[in-house]
C-alpha positions as CSV (number, residue, x, y, z in Angstrom):
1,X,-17.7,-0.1,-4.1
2,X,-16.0,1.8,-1.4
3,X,-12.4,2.6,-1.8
4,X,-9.8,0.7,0.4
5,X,-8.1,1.5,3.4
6,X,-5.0,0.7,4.6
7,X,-4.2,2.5,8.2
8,X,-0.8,3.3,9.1
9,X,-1.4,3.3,13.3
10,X,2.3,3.3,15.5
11,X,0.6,3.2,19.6
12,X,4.0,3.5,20.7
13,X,4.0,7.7,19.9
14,X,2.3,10.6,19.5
15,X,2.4,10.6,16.3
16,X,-0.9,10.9,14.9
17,X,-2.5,8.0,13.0
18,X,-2.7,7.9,9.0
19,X,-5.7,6.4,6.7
20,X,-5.0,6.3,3.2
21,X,-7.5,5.1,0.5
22,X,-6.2,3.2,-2.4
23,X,-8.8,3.1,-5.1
24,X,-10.2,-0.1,-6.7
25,X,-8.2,-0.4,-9.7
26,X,-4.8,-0.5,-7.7
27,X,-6.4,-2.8,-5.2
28,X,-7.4,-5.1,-7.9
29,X,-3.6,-4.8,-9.6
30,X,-1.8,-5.8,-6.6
31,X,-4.3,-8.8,-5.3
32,X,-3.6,-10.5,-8.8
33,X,0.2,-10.0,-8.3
34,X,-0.1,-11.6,-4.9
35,X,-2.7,-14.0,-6.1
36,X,-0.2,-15.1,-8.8
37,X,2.5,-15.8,-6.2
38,X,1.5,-17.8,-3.5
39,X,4.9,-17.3,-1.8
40,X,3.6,-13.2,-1.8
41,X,1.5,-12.2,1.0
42,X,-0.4,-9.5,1.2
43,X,1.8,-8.0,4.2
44,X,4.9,-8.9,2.5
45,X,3.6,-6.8,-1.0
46,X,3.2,-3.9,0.8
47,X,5.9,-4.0,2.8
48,X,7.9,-4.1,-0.4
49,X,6.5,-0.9,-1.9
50,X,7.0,1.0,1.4
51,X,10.6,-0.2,0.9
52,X,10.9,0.6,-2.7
53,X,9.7,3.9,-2.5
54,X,11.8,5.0,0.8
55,X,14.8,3.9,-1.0
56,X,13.9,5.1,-4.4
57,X,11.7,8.0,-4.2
58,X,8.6,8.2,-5.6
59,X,7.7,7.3,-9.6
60,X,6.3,10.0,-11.3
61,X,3.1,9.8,-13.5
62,X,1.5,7.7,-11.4
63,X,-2.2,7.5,-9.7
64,X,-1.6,9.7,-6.0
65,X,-3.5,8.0,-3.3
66,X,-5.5,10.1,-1.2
């Protein structure tokens, strides 16, 4: 299987656009957690990760998206 992509795409700049794969495994962690919730979306999962990292840094020993 292909590895997922979420795309990071702000029209309102000139910033350039951002695709970032996330690899099956991580994919398959976080659509349980959301799947186990049904209050969780999707959008509202990563929105909470985006969150957690700009306030907290990043974790260390962890799986580096590419």
């Amino acid at each position: 299987m292909s590895p997922f992509k979420l795309s990071l795409i702000n029209p309102g700049n000139d910033d350039p656009d951002e695709t970032v794969e996330l690899d099956d495994e991580l994919v398959g962690k976080l659509k349980k957690v959301v799947d186990a919730h049904p209050d969780l979306s999707m959008a509202e999962a990563l929105r909470q990760g985006v969150a957690h990292v700009a306030e907290h840094g990043p974790t260390t020993g962890g799986s580096s998206a590419t």
